[in-house]
TORBAVEX-703719 format. One line per field, with one value per residue: residue number from 1; residue in one letter; chain; y, x, z of N, C-alpha, C in turn. Coordinates in steps of 0.001 Angstrom, whole numbers, m for minus. Each point is the difference from the previous one (the first is absolute). Layout:
<pts>
k: (NUM, ...)
r: (a, ...)
c: (A, ...)
npy: (Y, ...)
npx: (X, ...)
npz: (Z, ...)
capy: (Y, ...)
capx: (X, ...)
capz: (Z, ...)
cpy: (Y, ...)
cpx: (X, ...)
cpz: (Z, ...)
</pts>
This chain:
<pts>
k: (1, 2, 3, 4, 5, 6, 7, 8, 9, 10, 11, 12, 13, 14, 15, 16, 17, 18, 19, 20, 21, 22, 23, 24, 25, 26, 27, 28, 29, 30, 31, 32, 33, 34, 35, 36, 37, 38, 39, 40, 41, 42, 43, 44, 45, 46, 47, 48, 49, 50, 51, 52, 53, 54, 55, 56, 57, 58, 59, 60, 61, 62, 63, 64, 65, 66, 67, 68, 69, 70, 71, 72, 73, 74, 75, 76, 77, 78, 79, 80, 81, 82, 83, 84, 85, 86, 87, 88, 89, 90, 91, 92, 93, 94, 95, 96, 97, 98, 99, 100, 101, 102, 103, 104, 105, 106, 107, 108, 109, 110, 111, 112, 113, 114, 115, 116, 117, 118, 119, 120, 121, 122, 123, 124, 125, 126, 127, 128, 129, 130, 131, 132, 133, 134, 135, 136, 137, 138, 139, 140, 141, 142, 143, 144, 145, 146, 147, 148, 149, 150, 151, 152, 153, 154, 155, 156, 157, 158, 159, 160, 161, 162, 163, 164, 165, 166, 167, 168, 169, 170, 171, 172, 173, 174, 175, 176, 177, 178, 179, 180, 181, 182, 183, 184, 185, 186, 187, 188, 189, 190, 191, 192, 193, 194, 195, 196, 197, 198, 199, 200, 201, 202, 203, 204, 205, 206, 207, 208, 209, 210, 211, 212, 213, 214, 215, 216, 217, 218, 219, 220, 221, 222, 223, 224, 225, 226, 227, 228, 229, 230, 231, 232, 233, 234, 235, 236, 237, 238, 239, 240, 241, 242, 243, 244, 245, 246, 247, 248, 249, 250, 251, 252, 253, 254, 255, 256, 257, 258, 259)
r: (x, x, x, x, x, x, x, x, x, x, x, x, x, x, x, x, x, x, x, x, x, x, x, x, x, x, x, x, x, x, x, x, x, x, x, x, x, x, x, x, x, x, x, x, x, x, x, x, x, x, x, x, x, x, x, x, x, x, x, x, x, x, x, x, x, x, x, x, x, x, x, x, x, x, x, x, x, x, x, x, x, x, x, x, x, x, x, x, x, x, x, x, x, x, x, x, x, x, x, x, x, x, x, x, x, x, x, x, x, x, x, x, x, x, x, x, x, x, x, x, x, x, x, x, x, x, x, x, x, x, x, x, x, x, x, x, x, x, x, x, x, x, x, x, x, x, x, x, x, x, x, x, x, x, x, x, x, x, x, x, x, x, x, x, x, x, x, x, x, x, x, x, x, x, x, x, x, x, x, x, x, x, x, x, x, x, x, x, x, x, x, x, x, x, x, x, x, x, x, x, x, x, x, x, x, x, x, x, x, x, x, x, x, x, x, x, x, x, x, x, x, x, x, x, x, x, x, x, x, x, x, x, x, x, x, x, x, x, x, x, x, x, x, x, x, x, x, x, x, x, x, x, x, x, x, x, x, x, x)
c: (A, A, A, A, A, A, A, A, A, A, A, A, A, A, A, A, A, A, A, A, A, A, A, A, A, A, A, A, A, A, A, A, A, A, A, A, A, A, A, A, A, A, A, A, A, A, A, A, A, A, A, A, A, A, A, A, A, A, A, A, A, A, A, A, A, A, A, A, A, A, A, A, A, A, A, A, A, A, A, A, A, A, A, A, A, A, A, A, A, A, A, A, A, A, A, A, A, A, A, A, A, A, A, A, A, A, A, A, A, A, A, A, A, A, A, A, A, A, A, A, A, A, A, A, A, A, A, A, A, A, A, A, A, A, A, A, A, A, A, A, A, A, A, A, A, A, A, A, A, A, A, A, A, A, A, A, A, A, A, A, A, A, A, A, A, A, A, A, A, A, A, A, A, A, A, A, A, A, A, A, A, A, A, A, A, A, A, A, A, A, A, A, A, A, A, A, A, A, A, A, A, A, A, A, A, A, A, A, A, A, A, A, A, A, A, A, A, A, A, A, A, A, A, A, A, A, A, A, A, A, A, A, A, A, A, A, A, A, A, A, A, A, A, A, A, A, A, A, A, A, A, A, A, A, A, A, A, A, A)
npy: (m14252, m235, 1304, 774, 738, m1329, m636, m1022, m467, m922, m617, m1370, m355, 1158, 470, 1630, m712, 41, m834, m460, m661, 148, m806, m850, m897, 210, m1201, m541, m195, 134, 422, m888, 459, 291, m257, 591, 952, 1, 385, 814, 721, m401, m976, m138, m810, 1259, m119, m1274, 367, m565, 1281, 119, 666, m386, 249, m955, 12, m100, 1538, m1275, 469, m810, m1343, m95, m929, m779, m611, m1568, 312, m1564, 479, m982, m148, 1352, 934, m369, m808, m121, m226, m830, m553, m779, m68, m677, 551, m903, m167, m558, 71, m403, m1409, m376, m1497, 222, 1357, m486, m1169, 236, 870, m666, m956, 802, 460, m1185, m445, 903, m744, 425, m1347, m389, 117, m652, 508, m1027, 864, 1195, m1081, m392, 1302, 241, m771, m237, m1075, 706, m1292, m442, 1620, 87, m1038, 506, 753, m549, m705, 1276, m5, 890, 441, 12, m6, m1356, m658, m574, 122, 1726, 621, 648, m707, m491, 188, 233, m1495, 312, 500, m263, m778, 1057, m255, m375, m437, 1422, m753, m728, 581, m874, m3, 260, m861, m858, 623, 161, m1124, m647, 334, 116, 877, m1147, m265, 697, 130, m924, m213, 804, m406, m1197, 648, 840, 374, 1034, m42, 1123, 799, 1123, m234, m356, 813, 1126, m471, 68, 1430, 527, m545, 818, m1237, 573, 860, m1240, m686, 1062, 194, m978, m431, 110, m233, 1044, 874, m491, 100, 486, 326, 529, m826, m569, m88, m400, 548, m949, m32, m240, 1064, 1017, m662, 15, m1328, m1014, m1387, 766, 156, m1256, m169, 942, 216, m1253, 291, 1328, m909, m508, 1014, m53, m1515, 50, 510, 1364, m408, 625, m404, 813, m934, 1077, 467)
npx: (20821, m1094, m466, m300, 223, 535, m252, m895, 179, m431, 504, m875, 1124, 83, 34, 1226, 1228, 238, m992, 151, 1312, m594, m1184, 1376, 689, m589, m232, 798, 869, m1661, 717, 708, 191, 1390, m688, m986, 458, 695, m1002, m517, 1158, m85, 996, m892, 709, 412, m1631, 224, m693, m918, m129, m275, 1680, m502, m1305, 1307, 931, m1205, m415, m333, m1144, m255, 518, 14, 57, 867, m629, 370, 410, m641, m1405, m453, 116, m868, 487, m1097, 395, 1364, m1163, m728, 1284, 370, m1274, 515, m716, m189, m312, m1186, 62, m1407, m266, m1474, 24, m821, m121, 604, m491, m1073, m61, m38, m951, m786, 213, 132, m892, 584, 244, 1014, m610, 411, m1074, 1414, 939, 250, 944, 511, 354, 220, 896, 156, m438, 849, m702, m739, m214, 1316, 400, m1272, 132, 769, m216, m910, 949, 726, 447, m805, 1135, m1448, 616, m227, m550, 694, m792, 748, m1314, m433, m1514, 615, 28, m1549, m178, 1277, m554, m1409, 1209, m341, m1408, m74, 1467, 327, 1098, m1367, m247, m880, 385, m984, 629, m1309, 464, 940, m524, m942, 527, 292, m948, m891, 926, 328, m1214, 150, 688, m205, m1309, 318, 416, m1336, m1065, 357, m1343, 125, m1316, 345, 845, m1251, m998, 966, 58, m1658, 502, 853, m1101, m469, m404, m413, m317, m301, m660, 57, m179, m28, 1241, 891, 611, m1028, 163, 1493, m127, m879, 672, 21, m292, m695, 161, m721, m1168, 549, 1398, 18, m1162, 1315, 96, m1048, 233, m1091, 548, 942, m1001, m785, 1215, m166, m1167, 428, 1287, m200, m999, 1237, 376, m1199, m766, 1030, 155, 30, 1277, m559, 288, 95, m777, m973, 195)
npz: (6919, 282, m692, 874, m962, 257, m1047, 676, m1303, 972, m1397, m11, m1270, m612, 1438, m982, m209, m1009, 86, 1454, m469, m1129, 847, 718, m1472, m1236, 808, 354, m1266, m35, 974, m32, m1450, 989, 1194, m285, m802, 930, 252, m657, 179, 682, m313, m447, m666, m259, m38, m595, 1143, m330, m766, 1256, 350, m1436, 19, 1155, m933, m169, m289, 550, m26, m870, 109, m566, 781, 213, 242, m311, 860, m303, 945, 312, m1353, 462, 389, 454, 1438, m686, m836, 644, 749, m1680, m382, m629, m1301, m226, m1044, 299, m1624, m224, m941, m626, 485, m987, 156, 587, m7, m518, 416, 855, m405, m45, 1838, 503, m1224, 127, 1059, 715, m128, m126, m773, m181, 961, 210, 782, m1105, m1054, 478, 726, m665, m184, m1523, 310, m80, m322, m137, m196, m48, m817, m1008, m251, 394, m268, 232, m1121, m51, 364, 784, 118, m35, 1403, m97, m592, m53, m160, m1271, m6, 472, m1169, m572, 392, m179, m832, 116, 498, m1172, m495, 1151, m52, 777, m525, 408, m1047, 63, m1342, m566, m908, m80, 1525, 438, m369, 816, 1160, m1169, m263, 552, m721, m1136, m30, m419, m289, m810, 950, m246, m1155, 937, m1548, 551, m410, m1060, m150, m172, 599, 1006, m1105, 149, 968, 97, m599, 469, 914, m575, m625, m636, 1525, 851, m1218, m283, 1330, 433, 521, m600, 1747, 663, m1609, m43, 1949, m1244, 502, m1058, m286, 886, 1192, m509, 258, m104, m56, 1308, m198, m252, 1072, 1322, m552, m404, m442, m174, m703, m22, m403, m609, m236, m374, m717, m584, 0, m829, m519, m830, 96, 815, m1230, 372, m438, m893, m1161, m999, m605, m267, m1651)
capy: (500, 759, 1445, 451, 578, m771, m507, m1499, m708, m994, m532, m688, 36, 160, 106, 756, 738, 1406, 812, 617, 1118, 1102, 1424, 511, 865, 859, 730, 588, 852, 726, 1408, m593, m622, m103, m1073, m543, 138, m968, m1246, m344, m877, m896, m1488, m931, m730, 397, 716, m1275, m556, m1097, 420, 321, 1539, 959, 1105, 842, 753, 1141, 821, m383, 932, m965, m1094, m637, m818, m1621, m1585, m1318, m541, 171, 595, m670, 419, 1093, 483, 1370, 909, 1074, 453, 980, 1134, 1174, 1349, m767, m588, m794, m507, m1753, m348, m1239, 102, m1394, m1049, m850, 1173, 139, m931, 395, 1118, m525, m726, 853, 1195, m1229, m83, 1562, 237, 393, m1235, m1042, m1014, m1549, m865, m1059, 348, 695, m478, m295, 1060, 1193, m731, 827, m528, 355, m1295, m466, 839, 181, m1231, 248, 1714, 143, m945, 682, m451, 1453, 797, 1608, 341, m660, m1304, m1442, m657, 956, 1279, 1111, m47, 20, 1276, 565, m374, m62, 1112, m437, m227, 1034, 418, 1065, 1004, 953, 192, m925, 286, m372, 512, m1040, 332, 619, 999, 1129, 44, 608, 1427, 528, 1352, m26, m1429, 941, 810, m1066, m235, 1223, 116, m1060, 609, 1094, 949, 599, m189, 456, m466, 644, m776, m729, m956, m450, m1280, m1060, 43, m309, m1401, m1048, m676, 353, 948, m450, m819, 867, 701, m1584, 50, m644, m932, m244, 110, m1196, m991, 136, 652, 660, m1065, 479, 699, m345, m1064, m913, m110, m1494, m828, m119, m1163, m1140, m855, m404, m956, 617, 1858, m1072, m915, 1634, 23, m1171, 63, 1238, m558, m1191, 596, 1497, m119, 354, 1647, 1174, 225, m70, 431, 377, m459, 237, 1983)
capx: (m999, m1289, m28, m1265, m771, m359, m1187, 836, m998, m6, m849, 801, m224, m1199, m934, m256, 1457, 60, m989, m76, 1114, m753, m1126, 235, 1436, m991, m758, 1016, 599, m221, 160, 1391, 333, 906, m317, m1269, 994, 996, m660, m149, 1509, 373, m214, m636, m35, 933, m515, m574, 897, 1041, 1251, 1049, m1080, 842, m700, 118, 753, m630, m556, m1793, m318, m803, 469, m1475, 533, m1190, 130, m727, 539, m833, 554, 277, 1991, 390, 197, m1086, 92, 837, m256, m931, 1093, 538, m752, m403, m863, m1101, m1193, 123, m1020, m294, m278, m660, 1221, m356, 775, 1239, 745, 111, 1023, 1096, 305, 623, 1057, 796, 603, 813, 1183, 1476, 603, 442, m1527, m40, 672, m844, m455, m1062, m1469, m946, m804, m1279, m516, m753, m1177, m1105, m42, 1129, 145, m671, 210, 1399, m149, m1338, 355, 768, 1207, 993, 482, m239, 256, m577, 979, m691, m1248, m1171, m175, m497, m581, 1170, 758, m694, m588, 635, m92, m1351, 269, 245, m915, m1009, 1031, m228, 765, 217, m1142, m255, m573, m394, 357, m783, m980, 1150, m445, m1472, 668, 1774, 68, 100, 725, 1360, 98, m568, 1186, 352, m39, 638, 1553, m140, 884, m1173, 78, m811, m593, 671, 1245, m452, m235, 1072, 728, m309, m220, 1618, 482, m941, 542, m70, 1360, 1096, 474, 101, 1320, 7, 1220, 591, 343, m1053, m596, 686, m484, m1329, m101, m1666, m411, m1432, 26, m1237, m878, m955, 997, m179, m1319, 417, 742, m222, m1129, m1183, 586, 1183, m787, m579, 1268, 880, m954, 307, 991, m255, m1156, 261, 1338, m510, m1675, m14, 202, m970, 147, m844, 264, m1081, 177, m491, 206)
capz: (951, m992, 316, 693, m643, m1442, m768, m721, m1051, 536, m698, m531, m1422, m752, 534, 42, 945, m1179, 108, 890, 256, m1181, 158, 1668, 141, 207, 1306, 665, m966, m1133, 549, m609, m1012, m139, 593, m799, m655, 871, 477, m1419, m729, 1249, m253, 1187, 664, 858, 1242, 1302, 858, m391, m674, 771, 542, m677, m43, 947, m830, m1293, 949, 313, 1613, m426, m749, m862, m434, m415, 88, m336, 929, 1134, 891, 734, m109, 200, 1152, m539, 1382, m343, m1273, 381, 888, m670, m234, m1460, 231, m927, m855, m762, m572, 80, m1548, 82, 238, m1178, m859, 954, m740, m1165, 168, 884, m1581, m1518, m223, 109, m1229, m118, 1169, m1013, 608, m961, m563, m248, 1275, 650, 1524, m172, m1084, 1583, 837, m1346, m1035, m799, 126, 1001, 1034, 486, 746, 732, 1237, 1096, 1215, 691, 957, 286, m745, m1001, 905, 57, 1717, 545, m24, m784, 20, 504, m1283, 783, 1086, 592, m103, 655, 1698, m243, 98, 317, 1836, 1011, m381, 878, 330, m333, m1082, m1487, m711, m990, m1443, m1255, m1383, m520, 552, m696, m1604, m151, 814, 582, 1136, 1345, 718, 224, 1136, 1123, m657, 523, 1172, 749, m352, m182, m304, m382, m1567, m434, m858, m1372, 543, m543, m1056, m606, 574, m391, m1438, 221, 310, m889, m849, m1676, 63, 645, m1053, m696, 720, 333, m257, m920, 251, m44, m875, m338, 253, m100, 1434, 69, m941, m412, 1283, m183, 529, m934, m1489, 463, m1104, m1784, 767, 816, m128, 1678, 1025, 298, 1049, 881, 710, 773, 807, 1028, 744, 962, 1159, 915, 100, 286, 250, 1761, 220, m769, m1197, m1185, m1270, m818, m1552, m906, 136)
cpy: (957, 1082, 300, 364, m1128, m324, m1351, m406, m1219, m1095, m1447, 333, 99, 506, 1334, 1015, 1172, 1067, 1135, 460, 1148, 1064, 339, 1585, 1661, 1120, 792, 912, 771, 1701, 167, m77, m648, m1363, m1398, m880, m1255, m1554, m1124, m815, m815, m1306, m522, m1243, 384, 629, m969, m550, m1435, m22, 723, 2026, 1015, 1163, 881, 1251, 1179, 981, 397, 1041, m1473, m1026, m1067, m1756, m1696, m1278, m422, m1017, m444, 830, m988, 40, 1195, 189, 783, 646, 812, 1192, 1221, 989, 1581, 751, m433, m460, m1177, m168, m958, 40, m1297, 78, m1070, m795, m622, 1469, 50, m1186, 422, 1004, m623, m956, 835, 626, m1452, m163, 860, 260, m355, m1309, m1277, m1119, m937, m513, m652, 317, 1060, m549, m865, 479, 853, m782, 872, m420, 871, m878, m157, 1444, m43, m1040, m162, 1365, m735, m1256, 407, m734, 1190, 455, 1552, 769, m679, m1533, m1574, 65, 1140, 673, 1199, m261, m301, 1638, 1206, m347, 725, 2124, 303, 346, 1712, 1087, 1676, 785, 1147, 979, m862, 331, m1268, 529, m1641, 969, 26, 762, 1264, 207, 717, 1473, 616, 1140, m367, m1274, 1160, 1396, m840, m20, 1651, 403, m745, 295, 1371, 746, 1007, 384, 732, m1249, m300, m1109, m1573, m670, 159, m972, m1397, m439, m661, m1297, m1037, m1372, 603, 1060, m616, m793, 1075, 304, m1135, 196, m1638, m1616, m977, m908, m1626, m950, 204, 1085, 541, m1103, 822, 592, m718, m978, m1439, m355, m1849, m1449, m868, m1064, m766, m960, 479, m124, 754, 1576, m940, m194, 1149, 364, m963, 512, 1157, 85, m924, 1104, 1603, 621, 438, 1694, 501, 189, m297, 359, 360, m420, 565, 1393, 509)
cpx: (m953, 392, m1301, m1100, 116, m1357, 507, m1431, 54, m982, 568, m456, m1197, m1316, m793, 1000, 722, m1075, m485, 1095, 230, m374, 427, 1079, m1296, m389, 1393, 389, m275, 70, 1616, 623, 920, 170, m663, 1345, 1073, m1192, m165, 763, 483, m818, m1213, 318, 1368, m725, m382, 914, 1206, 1642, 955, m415, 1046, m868, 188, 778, m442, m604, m1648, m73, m1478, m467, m1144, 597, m1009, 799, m919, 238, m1198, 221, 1144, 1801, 395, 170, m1454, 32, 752, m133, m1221, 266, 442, m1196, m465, m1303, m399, m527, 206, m917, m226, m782, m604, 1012, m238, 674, 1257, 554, 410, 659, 1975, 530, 623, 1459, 1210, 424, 739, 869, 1173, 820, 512, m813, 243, 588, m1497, m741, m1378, m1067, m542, m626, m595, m314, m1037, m1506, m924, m799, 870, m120, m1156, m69, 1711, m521, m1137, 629, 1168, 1510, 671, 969, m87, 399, m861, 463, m1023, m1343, m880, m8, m882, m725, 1036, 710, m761, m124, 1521, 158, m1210, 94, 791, m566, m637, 1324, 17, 577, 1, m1283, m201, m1300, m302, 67, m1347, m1310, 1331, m627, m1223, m146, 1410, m244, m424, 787, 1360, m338, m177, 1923, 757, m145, 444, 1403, 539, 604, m1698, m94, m1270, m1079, 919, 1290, m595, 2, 1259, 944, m665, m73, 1456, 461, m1320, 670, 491, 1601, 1159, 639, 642, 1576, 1192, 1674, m5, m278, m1672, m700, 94, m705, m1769, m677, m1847, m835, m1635, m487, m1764, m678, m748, 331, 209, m768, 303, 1423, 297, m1221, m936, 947, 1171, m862, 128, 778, 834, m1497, m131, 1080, 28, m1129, 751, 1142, m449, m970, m319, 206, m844, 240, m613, 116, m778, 544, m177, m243, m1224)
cpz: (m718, 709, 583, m1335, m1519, m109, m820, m566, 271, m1023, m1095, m1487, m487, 259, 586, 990, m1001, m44, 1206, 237, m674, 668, 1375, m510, m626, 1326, 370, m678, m791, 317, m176, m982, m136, 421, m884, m1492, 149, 166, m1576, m757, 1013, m455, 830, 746, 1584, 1338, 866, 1009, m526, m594, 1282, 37, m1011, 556, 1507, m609, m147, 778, m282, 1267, 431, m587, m620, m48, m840, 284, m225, 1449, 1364, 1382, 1189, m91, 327, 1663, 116, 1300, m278, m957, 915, 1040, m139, m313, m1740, m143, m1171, m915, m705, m1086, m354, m1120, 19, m989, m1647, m903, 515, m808, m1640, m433, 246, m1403, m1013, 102, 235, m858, m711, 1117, m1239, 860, m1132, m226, m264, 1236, 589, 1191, m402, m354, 1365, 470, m1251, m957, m1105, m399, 747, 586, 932, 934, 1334, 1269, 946, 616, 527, 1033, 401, 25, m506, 1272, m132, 1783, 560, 36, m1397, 493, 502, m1556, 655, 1477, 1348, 511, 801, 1306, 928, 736, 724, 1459, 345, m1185, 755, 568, m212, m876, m1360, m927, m1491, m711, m807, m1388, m453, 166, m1038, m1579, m70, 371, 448, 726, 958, 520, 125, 1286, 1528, 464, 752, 1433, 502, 564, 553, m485, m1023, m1745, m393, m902, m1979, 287, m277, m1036, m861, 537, m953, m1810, m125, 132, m1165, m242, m1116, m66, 265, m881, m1083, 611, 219, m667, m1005, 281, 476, m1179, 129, 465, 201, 1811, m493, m979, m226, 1304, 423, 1563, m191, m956, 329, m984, m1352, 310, m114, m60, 1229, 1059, 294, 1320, 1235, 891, 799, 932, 1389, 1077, 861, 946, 1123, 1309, 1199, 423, 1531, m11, m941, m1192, m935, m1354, m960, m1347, m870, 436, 566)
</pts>
């Protein structure tokens, strides 16, 4: 059962869920060390819902949590009961792949069993056409991928507990997407607090700070806008351009390619 005062990183792979859980645990903790401290050494992959409630254990006054878990599998009437609130970041769908490619090839899975060389194919041909026809099992059923994922979350967009962020407005303006972020969350924030939240959560800091297990699976690679270009053929932008029109073209949603 969510806690009144959580915070869930509601985001599929790659798409900027370390990252906002960075600059949430910040907001909260940085008046904390001890806290802040505890948050740090705490496994990540041990804060997603998915892993079950080790973190009911622990003495949070404030729980920073994440999933990959479309909404539609969640309880969100129940979620929004409790007083929890939201954030979904969302990442244009051609840096998301690419990103999603590099850190695959570095999952700690066995590269020759058959089942894998299917679903991750070390080809960047072969990869793009199994994930874009939704064959990878990402908390999602046969035949959905990201766009899915988003429509998915999309249907409780204007909720008053759900705040979505884009990864590359956060790039162009982290002080006003993190204070955007901070009020959402209420939690009041100096100017000076500010820009040290957003120096804190840089790329450059966060790759610097970045635990062991991160390093492993590339977690900070190039963090970049437009890293897509150095890719993806014509015909491959074309074909992910096709499919997220076909998928996504009835909503507001809108992506930005280029820095």
């Amino acid at each position: 059962m969510p806690w009144k005062n959580d915070v869930i990183i509601a985001a599929y792979a790659k798409t900027g869920t370390t990252w906002v859980r960075n600059i949430v645990s910040h907001l909260i903790y940085r008046q904390n060390p001890q806290a802040m401290e505890m948050y740090k050494n705490l496994h990540a992959f041990l804060v997603y819902l998915e892993t079950g409630t080790l973190l009911d254990k622990l003495p949070w006054k404030r729980r920073i949590l994440a999933t990959h878990i479309p909404a539609k599998l969640l309880n969100m009437k129940r979620i929004k009961g409790s007083g929890a609130k939201i954030i979904c970041p969302i990442r244009n769908p051609k840096d998301q792949i690419v990103s999603w490619y590099n850190m695959a090839k570095k999952l700690p899975v066995p590269k020759n069993h058959e089942l894998v060389k299917s679903l991750y194919p070390r080809t960047w041909e072969e990869f793009i056409e199994v994930y874009t026809q939704g064959q990878q099992p990402l908390a999602s059923k046969v035949g959905e991928w990201y766009p899915d994922y988003l429509l998915s979350w999309y249907q409780h967009k204007e909720d008053e507990n759900v705040l979505f962020v884009v990864y590359e407005d956060m790039k162009k303006d982290p002080v006003k997407e993190i204070q955007k972020i901070a009020d959402f969350l209420d939690i009041p924030i100096s100017e000076s607090d500010l820009d040290e939240v957003v120096h804190e959560t840089s790329f450059n800091t966060m790759r610097r700070q970045s635990a062991q297990i991160e390093k492993k699976l590339d977690f900070y690679r190039k963090g970049e806008v437009g890293d897509w270009k150095n890719h993806l053929t014509v015909a491959q932008s074309e074909m992910i351009d096709a499919k997220i029109q076909e998928k996504l073209g009835h909503t507001d949603l809108k992506f930005t390619y280029e820095p």
